[in-house]
mmCIF file of the N, C-alpha and C atoms, coordinates in Angstrom:
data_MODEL
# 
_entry.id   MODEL 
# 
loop_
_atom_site.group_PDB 
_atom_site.id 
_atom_site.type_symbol 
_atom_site.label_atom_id 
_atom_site.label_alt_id 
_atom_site.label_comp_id 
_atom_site.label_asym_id 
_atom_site.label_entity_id 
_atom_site.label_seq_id 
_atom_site.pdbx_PDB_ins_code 
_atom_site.Cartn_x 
_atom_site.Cartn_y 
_atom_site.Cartn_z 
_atom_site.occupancy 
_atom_site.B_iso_or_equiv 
_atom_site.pdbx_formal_charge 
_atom_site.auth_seq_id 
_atom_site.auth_comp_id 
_atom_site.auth_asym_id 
_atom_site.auth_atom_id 
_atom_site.pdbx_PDB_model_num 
ATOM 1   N N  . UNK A 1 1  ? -24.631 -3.953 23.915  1.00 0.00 ? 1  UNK A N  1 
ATOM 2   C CA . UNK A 1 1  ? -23.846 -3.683 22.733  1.00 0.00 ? 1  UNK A CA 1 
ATOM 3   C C  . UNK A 1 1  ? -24.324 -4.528 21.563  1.00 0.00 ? 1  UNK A C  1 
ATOM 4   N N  . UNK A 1 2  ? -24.817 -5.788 21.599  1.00 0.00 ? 2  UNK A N  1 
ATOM 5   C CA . UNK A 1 2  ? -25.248 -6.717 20.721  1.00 0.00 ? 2  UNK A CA 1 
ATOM 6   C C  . UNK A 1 2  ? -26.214 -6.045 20.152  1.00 0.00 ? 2  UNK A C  1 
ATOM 7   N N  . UNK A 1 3  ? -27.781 -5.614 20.961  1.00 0.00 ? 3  UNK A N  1 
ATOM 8   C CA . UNK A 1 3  ? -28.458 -4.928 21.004  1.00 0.00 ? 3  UNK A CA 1 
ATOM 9   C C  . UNK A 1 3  ? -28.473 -4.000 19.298  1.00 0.00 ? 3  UNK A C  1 
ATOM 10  N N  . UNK A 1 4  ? -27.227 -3.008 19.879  1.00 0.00 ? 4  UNK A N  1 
ATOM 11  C CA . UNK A 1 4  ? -26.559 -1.597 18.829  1.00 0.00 ? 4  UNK A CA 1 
ATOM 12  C C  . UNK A 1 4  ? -26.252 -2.369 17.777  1.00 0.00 ? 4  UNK A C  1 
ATOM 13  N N  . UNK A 1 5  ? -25.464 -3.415 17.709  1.00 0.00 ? 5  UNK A N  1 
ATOM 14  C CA . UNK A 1 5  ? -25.391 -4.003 16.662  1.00 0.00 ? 5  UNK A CA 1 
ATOM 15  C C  . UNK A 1 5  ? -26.078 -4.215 15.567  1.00 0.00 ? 5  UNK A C  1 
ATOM 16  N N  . UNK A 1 6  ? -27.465 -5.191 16.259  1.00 0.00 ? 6  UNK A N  1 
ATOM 17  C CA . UNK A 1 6  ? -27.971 -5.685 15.344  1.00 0.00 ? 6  UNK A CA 1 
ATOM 18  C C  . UNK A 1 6  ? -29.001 -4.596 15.071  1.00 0.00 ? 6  UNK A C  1 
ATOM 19  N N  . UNK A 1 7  ? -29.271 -3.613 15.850  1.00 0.00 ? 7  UNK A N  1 
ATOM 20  C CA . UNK A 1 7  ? -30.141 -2.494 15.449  1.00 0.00 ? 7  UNK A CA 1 
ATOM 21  C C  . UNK A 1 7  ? -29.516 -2.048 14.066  1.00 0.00 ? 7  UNK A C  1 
ATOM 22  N N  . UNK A 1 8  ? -28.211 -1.542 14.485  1.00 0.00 ? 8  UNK A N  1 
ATOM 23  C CA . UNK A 1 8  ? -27.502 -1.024 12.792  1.00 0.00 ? 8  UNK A CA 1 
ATOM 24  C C  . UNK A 1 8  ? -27.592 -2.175 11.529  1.00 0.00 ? 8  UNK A C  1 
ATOM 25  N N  . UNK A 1 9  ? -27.326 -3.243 11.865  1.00 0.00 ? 9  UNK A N  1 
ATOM 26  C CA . UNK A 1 9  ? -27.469 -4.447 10.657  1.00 0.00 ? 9  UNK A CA 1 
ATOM 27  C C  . UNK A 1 9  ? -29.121 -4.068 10.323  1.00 0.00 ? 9  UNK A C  1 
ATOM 28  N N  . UNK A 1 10 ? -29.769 -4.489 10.912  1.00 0.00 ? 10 UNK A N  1 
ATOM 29  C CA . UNK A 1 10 ? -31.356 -3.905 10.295  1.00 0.00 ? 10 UNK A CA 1 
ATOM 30  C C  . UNK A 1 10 ? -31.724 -2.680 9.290   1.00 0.00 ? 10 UNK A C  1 
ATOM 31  N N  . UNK A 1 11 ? -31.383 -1.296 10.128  1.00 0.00 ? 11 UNK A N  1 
ATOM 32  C CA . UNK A 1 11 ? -31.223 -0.137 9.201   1.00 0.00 ? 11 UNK A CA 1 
ATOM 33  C C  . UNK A 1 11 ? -30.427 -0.459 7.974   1.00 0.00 ? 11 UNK A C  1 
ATOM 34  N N  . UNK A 1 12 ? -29.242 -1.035 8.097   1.00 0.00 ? 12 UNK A N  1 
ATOM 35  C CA . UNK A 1 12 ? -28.717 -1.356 6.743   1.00 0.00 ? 12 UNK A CA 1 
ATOM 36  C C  . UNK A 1 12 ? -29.001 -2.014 5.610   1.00 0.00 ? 12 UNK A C  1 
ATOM 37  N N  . UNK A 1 13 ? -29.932 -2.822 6.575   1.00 0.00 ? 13 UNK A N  1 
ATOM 38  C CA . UNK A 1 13 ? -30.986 -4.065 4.980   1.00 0.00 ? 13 UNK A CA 1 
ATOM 39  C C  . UNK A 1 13 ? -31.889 -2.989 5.135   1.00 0.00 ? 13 UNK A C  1 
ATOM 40  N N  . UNK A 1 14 ? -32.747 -2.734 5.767   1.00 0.00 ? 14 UNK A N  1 
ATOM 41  C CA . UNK A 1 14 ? -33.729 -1.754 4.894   1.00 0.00 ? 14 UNK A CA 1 
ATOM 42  C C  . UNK A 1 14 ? -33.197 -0.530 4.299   1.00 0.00 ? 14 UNK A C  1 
ATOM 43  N N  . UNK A 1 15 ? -32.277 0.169  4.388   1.00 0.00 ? 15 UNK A N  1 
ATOM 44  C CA . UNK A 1 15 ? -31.354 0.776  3.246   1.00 0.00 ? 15 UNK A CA 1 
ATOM 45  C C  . UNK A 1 15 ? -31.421 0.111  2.004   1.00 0.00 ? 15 UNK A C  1 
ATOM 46  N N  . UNK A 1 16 ? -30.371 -1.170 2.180   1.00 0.00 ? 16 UNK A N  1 
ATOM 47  C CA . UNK A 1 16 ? -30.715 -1.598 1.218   1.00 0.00 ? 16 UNK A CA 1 
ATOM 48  C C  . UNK A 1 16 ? -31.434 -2.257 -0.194  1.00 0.00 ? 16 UNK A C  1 
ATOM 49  N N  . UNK A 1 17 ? -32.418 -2.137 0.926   1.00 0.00 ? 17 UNK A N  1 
ATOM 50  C CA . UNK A 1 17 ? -33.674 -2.529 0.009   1.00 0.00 ? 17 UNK A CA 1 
ATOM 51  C C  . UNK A 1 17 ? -34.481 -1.436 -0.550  1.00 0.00 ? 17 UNK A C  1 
ATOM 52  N N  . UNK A 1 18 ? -33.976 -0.491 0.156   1.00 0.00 ? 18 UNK A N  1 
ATOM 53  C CA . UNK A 1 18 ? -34.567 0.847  -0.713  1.00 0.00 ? 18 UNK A CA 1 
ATOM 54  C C  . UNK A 1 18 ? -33.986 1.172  -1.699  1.00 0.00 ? 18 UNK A C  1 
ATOM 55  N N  . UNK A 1 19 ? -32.823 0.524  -2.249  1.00 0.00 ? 19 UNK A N  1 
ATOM 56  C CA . UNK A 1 19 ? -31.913 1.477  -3.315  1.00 0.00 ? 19 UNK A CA 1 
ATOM 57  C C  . UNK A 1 19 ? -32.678 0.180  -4.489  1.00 0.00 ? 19 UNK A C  1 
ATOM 58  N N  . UNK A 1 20 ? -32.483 1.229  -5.750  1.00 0.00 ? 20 UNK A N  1 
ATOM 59  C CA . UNK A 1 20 ? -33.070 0.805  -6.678  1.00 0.00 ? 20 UNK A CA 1 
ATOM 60  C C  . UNK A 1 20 ? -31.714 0.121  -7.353  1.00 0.00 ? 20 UNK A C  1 
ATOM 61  N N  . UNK A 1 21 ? -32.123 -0.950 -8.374  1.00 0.00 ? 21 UNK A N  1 
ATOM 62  C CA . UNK A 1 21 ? -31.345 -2.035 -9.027  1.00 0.00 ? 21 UNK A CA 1 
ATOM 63  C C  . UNK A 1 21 ? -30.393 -1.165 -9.695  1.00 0.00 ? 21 UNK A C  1 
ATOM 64  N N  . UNK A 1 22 ? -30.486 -0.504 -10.549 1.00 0.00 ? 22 UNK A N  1 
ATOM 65  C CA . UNK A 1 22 ? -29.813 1.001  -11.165 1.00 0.00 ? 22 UNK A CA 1 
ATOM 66  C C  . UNK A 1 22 ? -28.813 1.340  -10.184 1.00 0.00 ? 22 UNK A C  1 
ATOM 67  N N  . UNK A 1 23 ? -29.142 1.207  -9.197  1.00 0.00 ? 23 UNK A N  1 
ATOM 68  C CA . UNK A 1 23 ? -28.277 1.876  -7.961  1.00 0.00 ? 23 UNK A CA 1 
ATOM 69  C C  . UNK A 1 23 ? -27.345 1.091  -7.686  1.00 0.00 ? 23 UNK A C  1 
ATOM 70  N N  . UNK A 1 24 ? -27.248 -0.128 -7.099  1.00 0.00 ? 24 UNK A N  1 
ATOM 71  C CA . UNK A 1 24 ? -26.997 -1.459 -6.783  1.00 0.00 ? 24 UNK A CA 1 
ATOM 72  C C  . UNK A 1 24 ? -25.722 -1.367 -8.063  1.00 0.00 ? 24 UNK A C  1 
ATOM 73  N N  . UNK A 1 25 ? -25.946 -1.488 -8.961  1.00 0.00 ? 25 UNK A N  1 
ATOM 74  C CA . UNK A 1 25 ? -25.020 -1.239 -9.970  1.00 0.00 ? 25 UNK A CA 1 
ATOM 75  C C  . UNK A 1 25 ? -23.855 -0.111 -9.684  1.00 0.00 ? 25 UNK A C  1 
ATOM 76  N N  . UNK A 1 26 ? -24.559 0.893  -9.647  1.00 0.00 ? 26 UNK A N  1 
ATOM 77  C CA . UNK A 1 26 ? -23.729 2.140  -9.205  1.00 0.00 ? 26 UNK A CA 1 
ATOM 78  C C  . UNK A 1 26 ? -22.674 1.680  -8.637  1.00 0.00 ? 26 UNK A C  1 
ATOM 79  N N  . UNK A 1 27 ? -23.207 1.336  -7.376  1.00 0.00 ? 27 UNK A N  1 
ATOM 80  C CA . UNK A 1 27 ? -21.976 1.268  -6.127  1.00 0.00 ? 27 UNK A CA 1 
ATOM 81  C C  . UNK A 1 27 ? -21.368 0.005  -6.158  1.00 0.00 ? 27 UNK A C  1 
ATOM 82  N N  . UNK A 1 28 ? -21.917 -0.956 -7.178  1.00 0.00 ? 28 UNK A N  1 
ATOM 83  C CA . UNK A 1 28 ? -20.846 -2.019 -7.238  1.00 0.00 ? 28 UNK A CA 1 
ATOM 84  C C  . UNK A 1 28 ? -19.522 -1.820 -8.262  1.00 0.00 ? 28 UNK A C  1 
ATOM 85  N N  . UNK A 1 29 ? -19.983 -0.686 -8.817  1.00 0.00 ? 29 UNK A N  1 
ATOM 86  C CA . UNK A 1 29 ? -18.629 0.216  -10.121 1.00 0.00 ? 29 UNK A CA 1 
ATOM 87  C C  . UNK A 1 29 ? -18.170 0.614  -9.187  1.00 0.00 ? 29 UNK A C  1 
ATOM 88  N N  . UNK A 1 30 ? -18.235 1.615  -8.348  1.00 0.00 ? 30 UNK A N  1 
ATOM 89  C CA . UNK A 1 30 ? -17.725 2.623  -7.425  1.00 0.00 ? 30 UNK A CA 1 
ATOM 90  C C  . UNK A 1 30 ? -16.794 1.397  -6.890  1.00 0.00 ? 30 UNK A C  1 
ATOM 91  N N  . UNK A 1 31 ? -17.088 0.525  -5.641  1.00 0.00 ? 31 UNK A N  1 
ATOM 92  C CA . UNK A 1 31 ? -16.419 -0.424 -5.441  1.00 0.00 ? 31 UNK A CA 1 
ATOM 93  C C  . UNK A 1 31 ? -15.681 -1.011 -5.991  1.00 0.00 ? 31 UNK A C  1 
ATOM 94  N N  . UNK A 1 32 ? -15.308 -1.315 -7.688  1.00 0.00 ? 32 UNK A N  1 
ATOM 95  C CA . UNK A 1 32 ? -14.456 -1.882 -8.606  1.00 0.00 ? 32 UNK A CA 1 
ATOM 96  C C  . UNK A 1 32 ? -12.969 -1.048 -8.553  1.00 0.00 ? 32 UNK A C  1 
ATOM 97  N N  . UNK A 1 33 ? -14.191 0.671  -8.958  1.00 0.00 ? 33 UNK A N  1 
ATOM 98  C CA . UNK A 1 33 ? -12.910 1.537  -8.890  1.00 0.00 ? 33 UNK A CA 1 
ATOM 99  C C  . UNK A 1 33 ? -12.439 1.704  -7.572  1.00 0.00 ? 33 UNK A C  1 
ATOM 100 N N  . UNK A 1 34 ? -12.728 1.476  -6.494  1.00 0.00 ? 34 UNK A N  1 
ATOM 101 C CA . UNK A 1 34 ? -12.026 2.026  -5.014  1.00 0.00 ? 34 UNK A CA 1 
ATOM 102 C C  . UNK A 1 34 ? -11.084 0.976  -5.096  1.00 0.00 ? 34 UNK A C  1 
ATOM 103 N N  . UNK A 1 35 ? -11.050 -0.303 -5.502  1.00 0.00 ? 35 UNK A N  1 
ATOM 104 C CA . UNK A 1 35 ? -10.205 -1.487 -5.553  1.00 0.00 ? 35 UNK A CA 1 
ATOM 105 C C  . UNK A 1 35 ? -8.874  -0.825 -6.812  1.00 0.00 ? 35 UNK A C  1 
ATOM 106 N N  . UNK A 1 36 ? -9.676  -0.790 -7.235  1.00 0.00 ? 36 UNK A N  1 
ATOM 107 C CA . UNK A 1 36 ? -8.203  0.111  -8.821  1.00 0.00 ? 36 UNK A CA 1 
ATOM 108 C C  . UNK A 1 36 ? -7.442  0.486  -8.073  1.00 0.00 ? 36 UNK A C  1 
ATOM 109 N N  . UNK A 1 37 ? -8.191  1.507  -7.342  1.00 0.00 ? 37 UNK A N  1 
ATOM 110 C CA . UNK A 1 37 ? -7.337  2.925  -6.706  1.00 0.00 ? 37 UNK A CA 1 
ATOM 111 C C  . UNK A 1 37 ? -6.139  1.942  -5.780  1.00 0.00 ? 37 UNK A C  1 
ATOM 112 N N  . UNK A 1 38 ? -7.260  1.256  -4.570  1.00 0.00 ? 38 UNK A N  1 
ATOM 113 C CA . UNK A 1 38 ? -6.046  1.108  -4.021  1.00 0.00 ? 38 UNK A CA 1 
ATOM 114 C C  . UNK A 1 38 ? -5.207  -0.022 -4.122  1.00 0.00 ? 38 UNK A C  1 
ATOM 115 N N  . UNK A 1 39 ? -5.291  -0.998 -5.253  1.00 0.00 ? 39 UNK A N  1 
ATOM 116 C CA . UNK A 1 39 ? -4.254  -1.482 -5.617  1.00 0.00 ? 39 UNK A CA 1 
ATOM 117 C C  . UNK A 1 39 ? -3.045  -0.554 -6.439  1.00 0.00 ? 39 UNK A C  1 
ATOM 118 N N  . UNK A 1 40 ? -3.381  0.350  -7.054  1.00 0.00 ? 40 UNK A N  1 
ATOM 119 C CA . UNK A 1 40 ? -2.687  1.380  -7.855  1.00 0.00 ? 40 UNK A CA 1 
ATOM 120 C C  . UNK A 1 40 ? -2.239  2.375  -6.343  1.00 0.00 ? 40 UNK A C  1 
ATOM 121 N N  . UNK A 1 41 ? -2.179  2.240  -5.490  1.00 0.00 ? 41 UNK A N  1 
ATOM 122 C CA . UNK A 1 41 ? -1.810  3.193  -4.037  1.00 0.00 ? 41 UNK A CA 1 
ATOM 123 C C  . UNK A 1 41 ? -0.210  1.484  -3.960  1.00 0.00 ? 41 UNK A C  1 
ATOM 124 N N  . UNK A 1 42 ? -0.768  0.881  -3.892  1.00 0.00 ? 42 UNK A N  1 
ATOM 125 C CA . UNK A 1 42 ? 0.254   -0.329 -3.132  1.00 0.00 ? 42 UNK A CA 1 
ATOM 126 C C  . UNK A 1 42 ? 0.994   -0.465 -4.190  1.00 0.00 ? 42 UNK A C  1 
ATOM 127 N N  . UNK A 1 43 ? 0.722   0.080  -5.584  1.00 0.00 ? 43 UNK A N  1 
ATOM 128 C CA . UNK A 1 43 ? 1.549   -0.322 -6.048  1.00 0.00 ? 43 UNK A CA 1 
ATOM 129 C C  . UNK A 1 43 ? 2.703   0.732  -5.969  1.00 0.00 ? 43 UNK A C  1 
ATOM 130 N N  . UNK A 1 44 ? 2.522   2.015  -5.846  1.00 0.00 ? 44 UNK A N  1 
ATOM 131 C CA . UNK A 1 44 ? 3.547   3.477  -6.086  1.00 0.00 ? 44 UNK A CA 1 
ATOM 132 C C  . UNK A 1 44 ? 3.826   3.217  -4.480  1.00 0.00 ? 44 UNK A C  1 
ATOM 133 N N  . UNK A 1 45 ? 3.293   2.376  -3.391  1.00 0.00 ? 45 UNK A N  1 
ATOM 134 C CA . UNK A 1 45 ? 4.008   1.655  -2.150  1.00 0.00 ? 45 UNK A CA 1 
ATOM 135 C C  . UNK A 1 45 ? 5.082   1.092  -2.025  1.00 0.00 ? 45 UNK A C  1 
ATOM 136 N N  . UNK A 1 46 ? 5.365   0.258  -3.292  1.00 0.00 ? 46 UNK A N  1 
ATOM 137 C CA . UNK A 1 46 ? 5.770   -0.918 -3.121  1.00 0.00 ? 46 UNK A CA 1 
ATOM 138 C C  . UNK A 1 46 ? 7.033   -0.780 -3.957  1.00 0.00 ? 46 UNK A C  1 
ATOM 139 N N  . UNK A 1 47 ? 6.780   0.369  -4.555  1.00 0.00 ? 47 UNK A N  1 
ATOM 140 C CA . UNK A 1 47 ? 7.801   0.764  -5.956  1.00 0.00 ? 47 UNK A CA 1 
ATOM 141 C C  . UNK A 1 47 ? 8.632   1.998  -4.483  1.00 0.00 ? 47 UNK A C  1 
ATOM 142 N N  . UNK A 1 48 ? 8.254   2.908  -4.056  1.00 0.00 ? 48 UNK A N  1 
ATOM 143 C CA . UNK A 1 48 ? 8.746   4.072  -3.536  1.00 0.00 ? 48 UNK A CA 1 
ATOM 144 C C  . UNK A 1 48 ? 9.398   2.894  -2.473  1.00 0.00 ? 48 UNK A C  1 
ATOM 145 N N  . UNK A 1 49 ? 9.344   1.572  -1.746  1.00 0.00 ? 49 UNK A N  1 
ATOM 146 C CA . UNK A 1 49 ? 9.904   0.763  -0.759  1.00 0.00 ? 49 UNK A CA 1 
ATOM 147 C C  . UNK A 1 49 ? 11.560  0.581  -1.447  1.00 0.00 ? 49 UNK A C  1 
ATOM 148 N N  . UNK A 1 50 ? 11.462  -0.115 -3.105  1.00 0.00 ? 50 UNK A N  1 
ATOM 149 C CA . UNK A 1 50 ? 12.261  -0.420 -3.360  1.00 0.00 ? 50 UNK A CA 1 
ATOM 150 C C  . UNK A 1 50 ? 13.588  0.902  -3.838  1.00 0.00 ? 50 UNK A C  1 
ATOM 151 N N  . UNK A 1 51 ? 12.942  1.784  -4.028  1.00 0.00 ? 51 UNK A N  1 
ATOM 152 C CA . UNK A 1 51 ? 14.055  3.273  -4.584  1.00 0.00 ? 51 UNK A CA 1 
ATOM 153 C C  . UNK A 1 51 ? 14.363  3.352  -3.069  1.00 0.00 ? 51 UNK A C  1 
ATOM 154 N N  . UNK A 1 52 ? 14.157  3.110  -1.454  1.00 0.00 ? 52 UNK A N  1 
ATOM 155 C CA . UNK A 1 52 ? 14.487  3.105  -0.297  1.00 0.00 ? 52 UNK A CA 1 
ATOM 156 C C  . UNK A 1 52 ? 15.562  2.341  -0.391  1.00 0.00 ? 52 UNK A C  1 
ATOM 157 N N  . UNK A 1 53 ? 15.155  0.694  0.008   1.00 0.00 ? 53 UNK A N  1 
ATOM 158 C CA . UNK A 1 53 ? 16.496  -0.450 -0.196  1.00 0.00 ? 53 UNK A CA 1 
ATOM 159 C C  . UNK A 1 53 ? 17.213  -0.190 -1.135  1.00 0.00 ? 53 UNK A C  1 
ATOM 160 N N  . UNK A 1 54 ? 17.047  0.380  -2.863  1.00 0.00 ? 54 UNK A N  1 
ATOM 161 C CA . UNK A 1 54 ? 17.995  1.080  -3.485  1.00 0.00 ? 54 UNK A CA 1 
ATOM 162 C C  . UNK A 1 54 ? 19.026  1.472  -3.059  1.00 0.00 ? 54 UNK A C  1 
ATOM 163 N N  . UNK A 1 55 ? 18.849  2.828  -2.596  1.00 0.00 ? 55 UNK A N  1 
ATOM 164 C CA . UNK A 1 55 ? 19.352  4.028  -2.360  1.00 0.00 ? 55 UNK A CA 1 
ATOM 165 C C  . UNK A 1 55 ? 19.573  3.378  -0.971  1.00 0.00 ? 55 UNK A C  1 
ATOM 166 N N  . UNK A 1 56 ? 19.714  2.128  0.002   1.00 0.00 ? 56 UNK A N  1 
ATOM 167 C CA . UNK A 1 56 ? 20.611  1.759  1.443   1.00 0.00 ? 56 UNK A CA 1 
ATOM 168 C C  . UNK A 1 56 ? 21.429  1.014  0.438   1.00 0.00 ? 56 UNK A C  1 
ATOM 169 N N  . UNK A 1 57 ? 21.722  0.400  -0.447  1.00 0.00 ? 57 UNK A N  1 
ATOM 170 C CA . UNK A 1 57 ? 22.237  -0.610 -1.205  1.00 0.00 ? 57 UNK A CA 1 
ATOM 171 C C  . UNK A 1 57 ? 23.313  0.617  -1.200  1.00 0.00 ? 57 UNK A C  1 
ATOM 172 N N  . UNK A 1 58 ? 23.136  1.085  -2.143  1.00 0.00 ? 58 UNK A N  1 
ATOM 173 C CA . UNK A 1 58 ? 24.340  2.251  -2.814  1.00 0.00 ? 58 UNK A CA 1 
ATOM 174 C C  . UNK A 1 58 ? 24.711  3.143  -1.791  1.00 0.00 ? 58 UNK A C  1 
ATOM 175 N N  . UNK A 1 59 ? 24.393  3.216  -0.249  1.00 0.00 ? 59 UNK A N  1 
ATOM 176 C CA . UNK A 1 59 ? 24.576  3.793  0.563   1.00 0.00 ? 59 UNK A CA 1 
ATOM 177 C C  . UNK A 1 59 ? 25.932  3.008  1.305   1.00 0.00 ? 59 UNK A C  1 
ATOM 178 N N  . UNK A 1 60 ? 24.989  1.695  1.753   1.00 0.00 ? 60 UNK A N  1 
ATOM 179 C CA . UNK A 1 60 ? 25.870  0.914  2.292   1.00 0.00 ? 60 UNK A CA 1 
ATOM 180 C C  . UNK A 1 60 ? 27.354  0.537  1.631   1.00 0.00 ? 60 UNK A C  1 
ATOM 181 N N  . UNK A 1 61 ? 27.134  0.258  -0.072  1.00 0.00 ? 61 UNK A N  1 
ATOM 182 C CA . UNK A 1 61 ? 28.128  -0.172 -0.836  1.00 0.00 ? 61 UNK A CA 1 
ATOM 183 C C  . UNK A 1 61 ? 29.415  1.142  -1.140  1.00 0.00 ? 61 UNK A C  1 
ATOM 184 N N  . UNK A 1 62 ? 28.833  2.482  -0.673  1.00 0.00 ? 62 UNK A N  1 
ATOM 185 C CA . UNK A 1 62 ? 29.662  3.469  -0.679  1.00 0.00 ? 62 UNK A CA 1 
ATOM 186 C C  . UNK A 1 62 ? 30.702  3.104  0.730   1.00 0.00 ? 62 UNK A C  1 
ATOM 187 N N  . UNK A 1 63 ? 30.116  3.056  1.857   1.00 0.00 ? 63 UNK A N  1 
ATOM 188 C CA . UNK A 1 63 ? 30.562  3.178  3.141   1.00 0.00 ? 63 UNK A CA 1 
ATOM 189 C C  . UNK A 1 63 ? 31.538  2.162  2.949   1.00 0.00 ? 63 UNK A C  1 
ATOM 190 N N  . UNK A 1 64 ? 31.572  0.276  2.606   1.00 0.00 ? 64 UNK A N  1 
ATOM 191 C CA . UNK A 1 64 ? 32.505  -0.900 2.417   1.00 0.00 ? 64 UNK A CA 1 
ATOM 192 C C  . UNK A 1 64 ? 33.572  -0.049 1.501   1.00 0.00 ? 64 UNK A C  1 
ATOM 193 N N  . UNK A 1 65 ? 32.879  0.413  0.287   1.00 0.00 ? 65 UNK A N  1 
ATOM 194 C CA . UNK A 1 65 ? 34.114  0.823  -0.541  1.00 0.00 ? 65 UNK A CA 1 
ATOM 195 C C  . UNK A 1 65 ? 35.212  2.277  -0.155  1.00 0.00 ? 65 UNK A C  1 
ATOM 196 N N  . UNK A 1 66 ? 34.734  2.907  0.665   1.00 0.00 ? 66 UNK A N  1 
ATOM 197 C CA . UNK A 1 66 ? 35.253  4.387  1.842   1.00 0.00 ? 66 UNK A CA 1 
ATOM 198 C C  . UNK A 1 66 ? 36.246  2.778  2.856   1.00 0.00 ? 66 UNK A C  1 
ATOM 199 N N  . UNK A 1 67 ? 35.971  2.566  3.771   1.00 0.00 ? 67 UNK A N  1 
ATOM 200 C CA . UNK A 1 67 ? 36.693  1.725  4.805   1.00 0.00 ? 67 UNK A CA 1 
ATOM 201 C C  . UNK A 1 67 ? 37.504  0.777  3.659   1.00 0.00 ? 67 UNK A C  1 
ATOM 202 N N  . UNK A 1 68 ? 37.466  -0.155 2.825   1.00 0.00 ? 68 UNK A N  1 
ATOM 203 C CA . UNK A 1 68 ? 38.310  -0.921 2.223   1.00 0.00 ? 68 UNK A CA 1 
ATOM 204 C C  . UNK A 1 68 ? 39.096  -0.106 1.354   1.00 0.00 ? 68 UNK A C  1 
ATOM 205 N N  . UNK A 1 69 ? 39.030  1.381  1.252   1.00 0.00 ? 69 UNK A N  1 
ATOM 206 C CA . UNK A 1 69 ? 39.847  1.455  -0.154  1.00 0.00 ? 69 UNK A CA 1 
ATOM 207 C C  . UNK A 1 69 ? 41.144  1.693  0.493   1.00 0.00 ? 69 UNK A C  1 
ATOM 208 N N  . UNK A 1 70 ? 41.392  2.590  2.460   1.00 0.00 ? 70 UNK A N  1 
ATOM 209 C CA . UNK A 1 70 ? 42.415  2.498  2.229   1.00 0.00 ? 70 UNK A CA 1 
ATOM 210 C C  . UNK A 1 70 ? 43.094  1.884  2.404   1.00 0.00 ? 70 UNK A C  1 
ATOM 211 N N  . UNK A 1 71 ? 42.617  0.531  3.214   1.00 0.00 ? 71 UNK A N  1 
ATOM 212 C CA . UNK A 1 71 ? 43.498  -0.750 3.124   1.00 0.00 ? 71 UNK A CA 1 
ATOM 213 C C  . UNK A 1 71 ? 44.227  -1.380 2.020   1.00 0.00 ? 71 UNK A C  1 
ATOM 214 N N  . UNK A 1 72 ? 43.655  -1.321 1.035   1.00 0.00 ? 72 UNK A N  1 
ATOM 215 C CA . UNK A 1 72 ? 44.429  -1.864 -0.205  1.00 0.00 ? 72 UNK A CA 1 
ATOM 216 C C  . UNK A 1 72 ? 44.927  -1.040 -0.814  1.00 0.00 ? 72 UNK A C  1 
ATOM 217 N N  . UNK A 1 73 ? 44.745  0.124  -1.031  1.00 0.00 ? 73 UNK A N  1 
ATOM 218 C CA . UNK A 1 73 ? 46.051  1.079  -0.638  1.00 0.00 ? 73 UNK A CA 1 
ATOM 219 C C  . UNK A 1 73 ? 47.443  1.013  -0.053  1.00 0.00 ? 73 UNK A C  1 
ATOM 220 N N  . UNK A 1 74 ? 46.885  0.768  1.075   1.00 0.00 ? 74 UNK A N  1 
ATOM 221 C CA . UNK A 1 74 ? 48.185  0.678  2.270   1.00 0.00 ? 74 UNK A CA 1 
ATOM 222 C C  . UNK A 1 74 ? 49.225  -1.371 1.699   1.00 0.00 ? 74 UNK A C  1 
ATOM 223 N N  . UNK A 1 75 ? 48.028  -2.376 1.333   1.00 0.00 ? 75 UNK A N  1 
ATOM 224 C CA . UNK A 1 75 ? 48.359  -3.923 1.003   1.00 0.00 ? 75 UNK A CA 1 
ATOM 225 C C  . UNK A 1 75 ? 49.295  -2.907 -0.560  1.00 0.00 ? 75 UNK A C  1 
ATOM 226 N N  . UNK A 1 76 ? 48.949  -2.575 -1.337  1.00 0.00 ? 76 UNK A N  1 
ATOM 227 C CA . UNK A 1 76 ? 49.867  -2.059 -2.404  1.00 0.00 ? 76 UNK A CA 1 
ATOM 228 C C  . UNK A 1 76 ? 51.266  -1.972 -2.316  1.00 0.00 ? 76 UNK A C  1 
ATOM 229 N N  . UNK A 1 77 ? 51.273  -1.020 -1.249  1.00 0.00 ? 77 UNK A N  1 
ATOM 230 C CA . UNK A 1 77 ? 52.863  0.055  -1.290  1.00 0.00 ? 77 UNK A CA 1 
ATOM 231 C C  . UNK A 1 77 ? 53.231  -0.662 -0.608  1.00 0.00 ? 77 UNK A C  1 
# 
């Protein structure tokens, strides 16, 4: 398995040494933007998490205020 390994690490430097400087550039943009993207993914993550705990907040706070209302109702009369 080591073997497979380092066979693929090899092909990959001489890949890389075939791509021209022009190129090298290329895919270090490409790479900038794949980072955009998926910080801009974690972020509509992280936002769609909180409209979740939201919406249990106002879930939960319905259910306390359903069970307590008719007790103090009933503490009233």
């Amino acid at each position: 398995m080591l073997g497979v390994m380092a066979a693929g690490l090899v092909v990959m430097l001489f890949g890389v040494a075939g791509v021209a400087m022009g190129g090298v550039g290329v895919m270090g943009r490409l790479l900038v933007i794949a980072g955009f993207v998926m910080l801009g993914g974690f972020a509509v993550m992280f936002r769609r998490m909180f409209v979740v705990f939201g919406g249990l907040v106002v879930m939960v706070d319905g259910v306390v205020r359903h069970v307590s209302l008719p007790v103090q109702c009933v503490k009233s009369a």
